[in-house]
N, C-alpha and C positions, 0 to 999 in steps of 0.2 A: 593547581591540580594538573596530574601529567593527562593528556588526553593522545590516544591511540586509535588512528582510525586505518580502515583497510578501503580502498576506492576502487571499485569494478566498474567503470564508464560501461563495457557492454557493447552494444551497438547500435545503428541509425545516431540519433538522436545524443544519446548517451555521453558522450565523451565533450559534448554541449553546455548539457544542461550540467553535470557532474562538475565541470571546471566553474562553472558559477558558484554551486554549492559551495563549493569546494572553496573559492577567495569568501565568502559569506562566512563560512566555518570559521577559517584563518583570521578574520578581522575582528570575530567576534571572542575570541578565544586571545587572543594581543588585549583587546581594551580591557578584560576583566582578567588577565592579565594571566592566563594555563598556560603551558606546556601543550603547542599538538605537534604527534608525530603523524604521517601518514605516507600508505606506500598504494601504490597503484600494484593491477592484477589483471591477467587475461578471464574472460568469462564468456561464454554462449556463440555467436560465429563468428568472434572477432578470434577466440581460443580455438574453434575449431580450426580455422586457415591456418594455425600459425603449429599447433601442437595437435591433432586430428581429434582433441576431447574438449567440451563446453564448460567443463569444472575441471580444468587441471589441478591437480594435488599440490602443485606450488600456489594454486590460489586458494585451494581449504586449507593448508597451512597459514598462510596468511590470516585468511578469517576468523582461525583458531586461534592467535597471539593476538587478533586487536581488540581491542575495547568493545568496536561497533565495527556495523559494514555501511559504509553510501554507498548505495547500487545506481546505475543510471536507466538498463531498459533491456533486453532480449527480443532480439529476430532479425530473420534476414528471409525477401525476399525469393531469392535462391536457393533456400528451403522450405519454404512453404511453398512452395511454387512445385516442389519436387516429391508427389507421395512415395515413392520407392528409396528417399533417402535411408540411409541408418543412420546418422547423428546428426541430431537436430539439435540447433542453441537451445529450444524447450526444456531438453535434457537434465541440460545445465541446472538450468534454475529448479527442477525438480530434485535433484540432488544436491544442487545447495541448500535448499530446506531440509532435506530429510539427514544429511549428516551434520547439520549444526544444529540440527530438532527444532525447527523453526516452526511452531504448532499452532501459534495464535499468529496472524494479521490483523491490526488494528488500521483500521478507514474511519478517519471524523471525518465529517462529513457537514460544514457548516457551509452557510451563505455572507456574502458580501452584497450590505446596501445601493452601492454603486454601480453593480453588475446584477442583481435582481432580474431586469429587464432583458437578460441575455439568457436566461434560463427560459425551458419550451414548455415552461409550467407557467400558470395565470401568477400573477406576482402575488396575492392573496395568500395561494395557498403554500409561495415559498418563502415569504421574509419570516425570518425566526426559525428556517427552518434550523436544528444542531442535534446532532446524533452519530453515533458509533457504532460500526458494524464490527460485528467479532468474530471471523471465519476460523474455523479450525482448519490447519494448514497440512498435515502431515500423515492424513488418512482420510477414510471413503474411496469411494470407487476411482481416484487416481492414483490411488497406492497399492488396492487393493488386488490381491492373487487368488485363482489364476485369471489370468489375462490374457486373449490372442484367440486366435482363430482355428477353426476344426480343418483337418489335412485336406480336405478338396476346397477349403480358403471358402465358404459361401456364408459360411454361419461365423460372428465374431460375440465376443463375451465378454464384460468387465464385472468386477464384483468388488461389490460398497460392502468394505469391514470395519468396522469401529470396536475397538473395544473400550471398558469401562474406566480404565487410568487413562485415556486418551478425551472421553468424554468430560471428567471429572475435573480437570486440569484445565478443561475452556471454559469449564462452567465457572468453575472459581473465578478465573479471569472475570467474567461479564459478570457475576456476581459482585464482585469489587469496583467496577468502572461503575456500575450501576450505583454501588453506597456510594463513590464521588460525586453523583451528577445529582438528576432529578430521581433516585429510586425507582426505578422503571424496568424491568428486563424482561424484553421478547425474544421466547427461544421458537427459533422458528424450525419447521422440520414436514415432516409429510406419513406420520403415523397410523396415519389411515390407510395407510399400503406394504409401508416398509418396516422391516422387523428393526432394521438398524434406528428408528427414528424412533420405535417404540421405546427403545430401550433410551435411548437420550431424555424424552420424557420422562419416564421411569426414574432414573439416572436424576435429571432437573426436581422432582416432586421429593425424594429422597433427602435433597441438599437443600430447600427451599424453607425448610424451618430454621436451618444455621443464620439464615437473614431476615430475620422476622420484620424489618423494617423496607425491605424491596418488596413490592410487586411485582409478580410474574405474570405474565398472560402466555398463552401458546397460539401457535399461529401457523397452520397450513401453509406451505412453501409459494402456491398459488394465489393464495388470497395478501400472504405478503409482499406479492411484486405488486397487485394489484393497490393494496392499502399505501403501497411506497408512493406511489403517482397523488395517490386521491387525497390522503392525510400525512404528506410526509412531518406536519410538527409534533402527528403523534407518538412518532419514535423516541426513545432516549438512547438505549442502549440492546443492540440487536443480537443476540447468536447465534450462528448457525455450523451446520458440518462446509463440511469441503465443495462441494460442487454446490450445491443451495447458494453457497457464499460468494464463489466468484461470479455466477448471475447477477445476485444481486447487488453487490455492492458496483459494481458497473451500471448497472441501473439505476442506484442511487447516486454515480458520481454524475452524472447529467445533471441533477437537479439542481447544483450551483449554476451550470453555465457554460462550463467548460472544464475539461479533463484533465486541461495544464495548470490547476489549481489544487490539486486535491493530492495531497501527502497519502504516504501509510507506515506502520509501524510491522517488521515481524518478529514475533517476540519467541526467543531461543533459548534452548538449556544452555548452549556452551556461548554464545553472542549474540548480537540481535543485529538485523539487517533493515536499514530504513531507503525507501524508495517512493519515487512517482507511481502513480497507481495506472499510469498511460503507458501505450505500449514505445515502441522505437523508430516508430514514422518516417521510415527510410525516405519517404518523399521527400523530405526537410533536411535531411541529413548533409551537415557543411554548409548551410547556406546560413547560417547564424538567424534563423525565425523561427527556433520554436521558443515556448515558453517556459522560461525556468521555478514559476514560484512553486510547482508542484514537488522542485526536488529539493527546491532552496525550506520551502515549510518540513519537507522530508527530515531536513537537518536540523529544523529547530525541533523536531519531536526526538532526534537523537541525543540532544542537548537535555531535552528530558528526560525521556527513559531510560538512556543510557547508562550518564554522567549526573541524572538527578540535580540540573542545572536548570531553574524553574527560569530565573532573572535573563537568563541568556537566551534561554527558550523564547519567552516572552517579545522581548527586543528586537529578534527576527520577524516571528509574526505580525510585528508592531510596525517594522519596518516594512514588508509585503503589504499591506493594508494601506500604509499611505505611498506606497509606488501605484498601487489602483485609484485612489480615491484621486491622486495627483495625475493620472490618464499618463502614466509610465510603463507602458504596459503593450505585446508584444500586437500583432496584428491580429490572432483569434479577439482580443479582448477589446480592441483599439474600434471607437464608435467611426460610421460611416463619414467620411469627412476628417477624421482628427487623425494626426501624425501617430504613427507606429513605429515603434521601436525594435532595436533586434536584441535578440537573447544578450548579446556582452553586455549593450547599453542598460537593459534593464537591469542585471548585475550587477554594477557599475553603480548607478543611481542607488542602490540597496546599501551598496560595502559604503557608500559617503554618508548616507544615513546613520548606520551603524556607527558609524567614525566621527561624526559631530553628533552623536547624539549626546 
């Protein structure tokens, strides 16, 4: 199989963890024996120094010819740092969603038995924990118009739009990941305030007889951050709008352990974009410590979604699992006392895996 990939390292971190991914991809794609092409691209303040835009059009060109995207991370110091900037890496990645229609993010969201004990939850209430957050990516009140500030600057305003092919189109999604798993789907929302939730409800109860075999339950945006902490086994498959979503699923990525584990999927009309769900940790940046399996499992969810390459999928994950269980694993994860490794090296240990397996 030809496989086509487009690679935006990004920044901090990014150009890191991304060259790991990246030899993981290539070893795994030799042994079952594809075709991969892949081209690198500027993106977010690595794109701004160099062309004064975060999503240069020679890099949505790109993303429009390939298969998939491996993203590695967005930000810089020097812009957050700066409220009176006008172009911020954020930018970027706002518009890379919204002209590749990247509407759905998928976050699994499982636990490792080895690493249990590193999570700031009672171990109790996390082993077993495995669930899927479904944010809708591409509207609510980050996209929504008008936006900005009244002429003497005191007063500022944003506005949550949704409409019903945008709602319809995520529900399908979690409607489906739900008949995969355990039949579960919590759409979470805050309809006791907001018109836009109401209508998602609405929208949900509408579509909810097409599955006669899922349960739905509905769930207050409040009481799901709160139910995330206290029951997180009894999630299966979560969805929510845009801002609801990037809360929470940050709050559910803690509950493994650590943040440099945890993949995601953005699923696109024209391609789909897979990344760490961490941010670019400039602090880290060059010195070869941070942790790659968040972008290396990144890859193996591309294998799947993408390319509909379950075996290859699989082998990577297989692979990350016993780099932990074997305490191959970077300094966040590395127990007090035992030898820690840096991002190549645990790369490295993964591609020989792959390659004797």
């Amino acid at each position: 199989m030809e496989l086509s990939i487009a690679v935006l390292p990004g920044d901090g971190i990014g150009p890191e963890i991304t060259d790991q991914a990246l030899k993981i991809t290539e070893a795994v794609a030799k042994k079952f024996g594809h075709s991969l092409e892949h081209e690198h691209a500027l993106t977010g303040a690595a794109a701004i120094d160099k062309t004064g835009n975060p999503y240069p059009d020679e890099t949505h060109e790109l993303c429009m010819r390939s298969d998939a995207v491996l993203f590695g991370a967005i930000g810089d110091p020097k812009y957050d740092n700066d409220p009176n900037a006008k172009v911020r890496p954020e930018q970027g990645l706002l518009a890379m969603r919204k002209k590749l229609g990247l509407y759905a993010n998928i976050r699994p969201l499982t636990t490792f038995k080895s690493l249990i004990h590193k999570s700031p939850l009672r171990q109790d209430l996390v082993d077993g924990a495995d669930f899927v957050c479904i944010r809708e990516l591409t509207g609510g009140i980050y996209f929504g118009r008008p936006q900005g500030r009244t002429e003497d600057q005191n007063t500022a305003y944003d506005t949550c739009v949704y409409t019903r092919e945008e709602i319809e189109r995520i529900l399908k999604l979690g409607f489906e990941f739900a008949g995969k798993r355990r039949k579960k789907l919590t759409v979470v929302d805050k309809a006791n305030v907001l018109a836009t939730s109401r209508l998602w409800r609405e929208i949900t109860q509408e579509m909810a007889p097409q599955y006669p075999d899922i349960k739905v339950e509905y769930m207050f945006v409040d009481n799901a951050a709160m139910q995330l902490i206290q029951w997180p086994k009894n999630f299966d498959v979560m969805v929510t709008e845009n801002m609801f979503g990037d809360i929470l699923t940050d709050e559910a990525s803690v509950i493994s352990g650590s943040l440099g584990l945890l993949p995601s999927a953005s699923v696109g009309i024209h391609t789909s974009v897979f990344e760490p769900i961490h941010g670019s940790y400039p602090q880290a940046a060059g010195k070869n410590i941070a942790n790659p399996c968040a972008t290396i499992l990144s890859a193996a969810m591309m294998f799947e979604y993408a390319f509909d390459l379950h075996e290859e999928a699989k082998l990577i994950t297989d692979a990350v699992e016993q780099s932990i269980e074997k305490g191959i694993v970077t300094e966040d994860l590395a127990n007090e006392g035992e030898k820690n490794y840096s991002t190549s090296d645990v790369g490295d240990w993964i591609v020989n895996y792959i390659k004797s397996y």
